[in-house]
C-alpha positions as CSV (number, residue, x, y, z in Angstrom):
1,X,106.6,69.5,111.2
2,X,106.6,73.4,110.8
3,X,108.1,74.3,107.8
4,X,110.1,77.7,107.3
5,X,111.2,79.0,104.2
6,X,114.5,80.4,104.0
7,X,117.1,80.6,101.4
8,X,120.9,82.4,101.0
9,X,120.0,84.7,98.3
10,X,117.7,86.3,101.2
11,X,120.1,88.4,102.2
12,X,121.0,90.4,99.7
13,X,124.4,92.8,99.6
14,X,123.4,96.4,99.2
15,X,125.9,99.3,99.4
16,X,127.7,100.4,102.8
17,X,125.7,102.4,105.1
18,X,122.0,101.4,103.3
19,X,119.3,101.7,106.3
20,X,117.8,98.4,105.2
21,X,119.0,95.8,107.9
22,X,119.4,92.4,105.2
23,X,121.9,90.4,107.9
24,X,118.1,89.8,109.7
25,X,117.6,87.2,107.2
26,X,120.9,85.8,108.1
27,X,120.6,85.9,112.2
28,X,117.2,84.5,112.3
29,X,117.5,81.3,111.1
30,X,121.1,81.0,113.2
31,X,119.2,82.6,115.9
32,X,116.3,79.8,116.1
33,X,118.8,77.0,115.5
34,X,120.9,78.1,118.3
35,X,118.3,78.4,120.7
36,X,116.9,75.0,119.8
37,X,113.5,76.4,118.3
38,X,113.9,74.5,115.5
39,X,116.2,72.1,113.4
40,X,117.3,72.2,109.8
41,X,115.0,70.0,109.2
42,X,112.3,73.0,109.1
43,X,113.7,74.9,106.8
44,X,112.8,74.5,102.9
45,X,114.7,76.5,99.9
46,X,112.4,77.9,97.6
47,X,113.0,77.8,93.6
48,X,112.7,80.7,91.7
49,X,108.8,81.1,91.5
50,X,107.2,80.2,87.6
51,X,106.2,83.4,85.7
52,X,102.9,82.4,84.9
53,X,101.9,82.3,88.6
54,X,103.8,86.2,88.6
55,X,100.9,87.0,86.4
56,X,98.5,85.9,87.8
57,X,99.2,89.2,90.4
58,X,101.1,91.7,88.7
59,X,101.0,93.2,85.2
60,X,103.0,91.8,82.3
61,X,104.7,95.5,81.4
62,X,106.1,95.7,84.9
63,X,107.1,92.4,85.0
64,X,109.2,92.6,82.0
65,X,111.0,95.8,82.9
66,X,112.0,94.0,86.0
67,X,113.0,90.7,84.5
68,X,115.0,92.3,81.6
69,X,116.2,95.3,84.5
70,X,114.4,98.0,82.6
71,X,112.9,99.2,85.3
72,X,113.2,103.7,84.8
73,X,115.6,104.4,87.1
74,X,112.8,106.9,89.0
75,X,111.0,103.3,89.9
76,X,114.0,102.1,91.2
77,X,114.8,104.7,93.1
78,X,111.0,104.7,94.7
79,X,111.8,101.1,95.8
80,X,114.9,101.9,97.3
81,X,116.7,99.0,96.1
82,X,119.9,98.6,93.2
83,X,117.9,96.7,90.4
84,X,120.2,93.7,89.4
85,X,119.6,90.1,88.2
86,X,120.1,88.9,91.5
87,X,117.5,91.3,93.3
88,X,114.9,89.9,91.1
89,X,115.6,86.2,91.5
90,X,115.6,87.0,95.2
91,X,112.1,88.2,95.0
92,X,110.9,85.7,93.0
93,X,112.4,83.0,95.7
94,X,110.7,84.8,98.2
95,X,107.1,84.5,96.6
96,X,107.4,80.8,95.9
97,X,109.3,80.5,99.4
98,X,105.5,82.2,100.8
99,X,103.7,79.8,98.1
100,X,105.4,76.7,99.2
101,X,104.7,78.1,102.9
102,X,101.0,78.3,102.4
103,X,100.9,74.9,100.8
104,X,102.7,73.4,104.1
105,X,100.1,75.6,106.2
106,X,97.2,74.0,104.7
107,X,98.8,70.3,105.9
108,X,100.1,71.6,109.3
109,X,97.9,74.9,110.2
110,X,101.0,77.2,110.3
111,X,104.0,77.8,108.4
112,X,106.6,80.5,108.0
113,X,108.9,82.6,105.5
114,X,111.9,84.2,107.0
115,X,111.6,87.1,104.3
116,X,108.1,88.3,102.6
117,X,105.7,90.5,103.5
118,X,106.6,93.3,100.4
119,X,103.2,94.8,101.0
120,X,104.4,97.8,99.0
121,X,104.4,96.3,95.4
122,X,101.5,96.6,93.6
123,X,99.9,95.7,90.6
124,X,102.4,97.4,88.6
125,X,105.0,99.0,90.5
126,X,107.3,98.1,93.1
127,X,107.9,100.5,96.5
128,X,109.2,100.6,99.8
129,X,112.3,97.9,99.6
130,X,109.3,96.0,97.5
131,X,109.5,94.5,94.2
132,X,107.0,91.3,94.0
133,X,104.0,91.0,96.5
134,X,104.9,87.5,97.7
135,X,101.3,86.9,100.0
136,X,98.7,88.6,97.4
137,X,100.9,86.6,94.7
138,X,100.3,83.2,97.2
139,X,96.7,84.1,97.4
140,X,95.8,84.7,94.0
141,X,97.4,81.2,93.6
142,X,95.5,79.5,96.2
143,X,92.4,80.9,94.7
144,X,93.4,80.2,91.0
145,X,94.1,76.3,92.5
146,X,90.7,75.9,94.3
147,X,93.0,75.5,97.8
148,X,91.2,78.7,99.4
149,X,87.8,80.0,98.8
150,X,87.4,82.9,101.4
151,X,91.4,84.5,102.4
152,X,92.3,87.2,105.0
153,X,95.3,89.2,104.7
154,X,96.1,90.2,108.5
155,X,99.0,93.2,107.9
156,X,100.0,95.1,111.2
157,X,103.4,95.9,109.6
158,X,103.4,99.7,110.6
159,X,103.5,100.8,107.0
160,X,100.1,100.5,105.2
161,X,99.4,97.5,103.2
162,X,98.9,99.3,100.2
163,X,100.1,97.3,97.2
164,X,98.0,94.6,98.3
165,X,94.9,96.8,99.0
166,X,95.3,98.0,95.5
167,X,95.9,94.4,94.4
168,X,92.6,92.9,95.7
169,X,90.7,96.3,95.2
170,X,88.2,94.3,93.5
171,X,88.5,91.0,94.8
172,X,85.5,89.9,97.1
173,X,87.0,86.7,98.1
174,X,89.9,88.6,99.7
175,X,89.7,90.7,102.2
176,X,92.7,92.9,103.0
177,X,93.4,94.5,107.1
178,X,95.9,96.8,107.4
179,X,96.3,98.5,110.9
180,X,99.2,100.6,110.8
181,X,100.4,104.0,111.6
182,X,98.3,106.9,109.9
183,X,101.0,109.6,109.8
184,X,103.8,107.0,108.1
185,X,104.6,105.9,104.8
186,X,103.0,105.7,102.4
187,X,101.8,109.1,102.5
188,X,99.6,108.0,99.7
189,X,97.5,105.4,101.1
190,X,95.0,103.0,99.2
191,X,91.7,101.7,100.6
192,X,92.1,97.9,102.3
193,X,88.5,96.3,103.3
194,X,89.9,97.8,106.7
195,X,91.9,100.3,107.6
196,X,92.7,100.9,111.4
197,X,95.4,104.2,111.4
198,X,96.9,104.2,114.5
199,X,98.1,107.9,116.0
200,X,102.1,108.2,116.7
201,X,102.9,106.5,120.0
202,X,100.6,104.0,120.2
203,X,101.5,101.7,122.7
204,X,100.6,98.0,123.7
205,X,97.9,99.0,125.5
206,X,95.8,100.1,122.9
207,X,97.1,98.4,120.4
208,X,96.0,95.1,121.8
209,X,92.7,96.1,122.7
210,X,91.9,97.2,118.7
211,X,93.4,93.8,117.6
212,X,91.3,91.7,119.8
213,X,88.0,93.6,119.0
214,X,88.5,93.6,115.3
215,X,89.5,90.0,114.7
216,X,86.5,88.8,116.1
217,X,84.3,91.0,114.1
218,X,86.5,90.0,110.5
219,X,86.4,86.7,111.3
220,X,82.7,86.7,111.3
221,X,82.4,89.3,108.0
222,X,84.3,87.0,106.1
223,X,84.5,83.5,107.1
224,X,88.0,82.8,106.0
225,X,89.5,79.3,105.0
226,X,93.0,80.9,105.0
227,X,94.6,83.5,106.7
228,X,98.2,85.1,105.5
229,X,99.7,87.2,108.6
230,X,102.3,89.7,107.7
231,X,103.9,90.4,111.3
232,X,106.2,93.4,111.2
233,X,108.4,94.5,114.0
234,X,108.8,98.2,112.9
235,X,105.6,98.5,115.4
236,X,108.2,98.5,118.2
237,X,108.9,101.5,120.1
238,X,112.8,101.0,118.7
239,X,111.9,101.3,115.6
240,X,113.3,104.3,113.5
241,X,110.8,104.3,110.4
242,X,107.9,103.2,113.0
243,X,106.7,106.3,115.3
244,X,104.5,103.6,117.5
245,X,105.2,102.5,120.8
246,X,104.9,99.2,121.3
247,X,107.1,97.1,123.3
248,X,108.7,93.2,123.0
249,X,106.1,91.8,124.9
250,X,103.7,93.5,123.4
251,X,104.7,92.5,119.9
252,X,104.7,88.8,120.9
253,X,101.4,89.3,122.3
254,X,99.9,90.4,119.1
255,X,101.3,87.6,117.6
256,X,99.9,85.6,120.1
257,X,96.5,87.0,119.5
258,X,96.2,86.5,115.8
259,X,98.1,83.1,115.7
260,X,96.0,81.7,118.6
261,X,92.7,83.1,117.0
262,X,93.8,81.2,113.8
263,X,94.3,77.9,115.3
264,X,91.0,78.3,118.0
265,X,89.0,78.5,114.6
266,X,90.9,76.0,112.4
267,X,92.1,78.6,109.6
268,X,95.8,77.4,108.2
269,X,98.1,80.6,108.5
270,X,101.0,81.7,106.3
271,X,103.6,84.2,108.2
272,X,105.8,86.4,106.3
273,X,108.2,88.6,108.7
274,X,107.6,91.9,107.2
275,X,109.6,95.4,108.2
276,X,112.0,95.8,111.3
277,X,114.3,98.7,111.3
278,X,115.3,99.1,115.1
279,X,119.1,100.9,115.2
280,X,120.3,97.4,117.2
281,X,119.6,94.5,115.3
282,X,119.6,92.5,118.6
283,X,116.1,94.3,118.8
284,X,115.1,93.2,115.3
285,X,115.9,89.4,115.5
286,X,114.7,89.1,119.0
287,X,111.5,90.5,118.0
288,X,111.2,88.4,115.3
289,X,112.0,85.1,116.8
290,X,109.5,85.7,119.2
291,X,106.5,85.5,116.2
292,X,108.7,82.0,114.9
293,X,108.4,80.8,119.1
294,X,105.0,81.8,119.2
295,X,103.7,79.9,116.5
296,X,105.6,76.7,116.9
297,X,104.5,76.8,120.6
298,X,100.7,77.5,119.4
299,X,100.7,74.6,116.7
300,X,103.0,72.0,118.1
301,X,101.9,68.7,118.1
């Protein structure tokens, strides 16, 4: 069985009128059970994630500003987030949630986190609604466990992958693709193994047609046992922090194209949801069901 991880503390309340749509994490699971997609039985509640394996990623001094809310009040501001005791369990629910999710992958060939996909954190800071870097901290503890040799990070969020560029700057056994837009935050980008910086309304056309010749081409570079996918929907043309073009069928298609070439060549793939920041949140959810309905169509049975 698919698993998904998803747990209440997901949605976190932020103050009236904040642009950052949290009831997503609340609709899709309702969404998928409604429509059948999936049972209850799919979903899994991560437990807060053991600081050890935090460490493993990030540095100790950011850590502890964040676990003791020292955090200067500039880097909170830069990740656009209140910083409370609650925000960090949160984060630390969603790593173990993408943990626990790679783990399940590994048995099944796919598995999911409703949240995830805080690209933005790095090392030692936290950016961009990002506090933790749940997929760089679940490959740093695949690799630390001897459960993956060779990992690809697969980021078309339409933000740059930066945190986890910067993360695995040095790291030869991961490499990190970020295709994104160029002229979008960050404005300060770091150097992934590739970067593919799309122009402002880039459609599915093109988009496509990138994707399907680069995959190929990484795939062979590095040989990956395990792929983590972070599959934003702030690609869509709906999207008011995306500037690309792309529609809802072409955003299932991408996820078809990377989830299909994961399973054709027997890679286990984690999928962490990413950005979405369409004005109707009807757009949002629908957009990301359709990356949950892909995969569990891909890998059932």
């Amino acid at each position: 069985m698919v698993k998904i991880a998803h747990h209440p503390v997901y949605a976190h309340p932020l103050p009236e009128g904040h642009r950052f749509p949290m009831l997503k994490y609340e609709l899709i699971p309702e969404q998928l059970l409604y429509e059948g997609v999936v049972t209850e039985a799919n979903f899994f509640a991560p437990e807060p994630l053991e600081e050890e394996i935090i460490l493993l990623t990030h540095q100790a001094g950011y850590w502890l500003q964040l676990k003791t809310l020292t955090l200067p009040l500039k880097e909170q501001r830069r990740i656009g987030f209140p910083l409370s005791a609650l925000l960090v369990e949160r984060e630390i629910r969603i790593a173990k949630g993408t943990i626990t999710a790679a783990l399940y992958a590994i048995q099944t060939g796919i598995a999911f986190n409703v949240a995830g996909g805080t690209h933005h954190a790095g090392s030692d800071w936290g950016e961009g609604f990002c506090l933790l870097n749940d997929q760089a901290i679940a490959a740093n503890y695949l690799l630390s466990r001897n459960l993956a040799n060779r990992i690809l990070i697969i980021d078309l969020d339409v933000h740059q992958g930066n945190g986890t560029a910067e993360i695995f700057a040095q790291e030869q056994r991961v490499f990190t693709f970020s295709m994104h837009g160029e002229k979008n935050f960050p404005f300060r980008k770091e150097s992934s193994d590739l970067d593919i910086g799309l122009d402002n309304g880039t459609g599915d056309e093109e988009f496509l047609s990138i994707l399907s010749a680069e995959l190929p081409r990484i795939f062979t570079l590095h040989q990956p046992d395990f792929v983590f996918y972070l599959s934003g929907v702030d690609v869509l043309g709906s999207d008011k922090l995306g500037k690309l073009a792309l529609t809802k069928a072409g955003c299932r298609e991408r996820d078809r194209i990377v989830l299909q070439y994961c399973k054709a060549h027997k890679v286990p793939v984690q999928v962490s949801m990413g950005g979405g920041y369409s004005p109707v949140i009807k757009d949002i959810i629908d957009a990301h069901c359709h990356t949950f309905k892909t995969g569990l169509e891909l890998f059932a049975g």
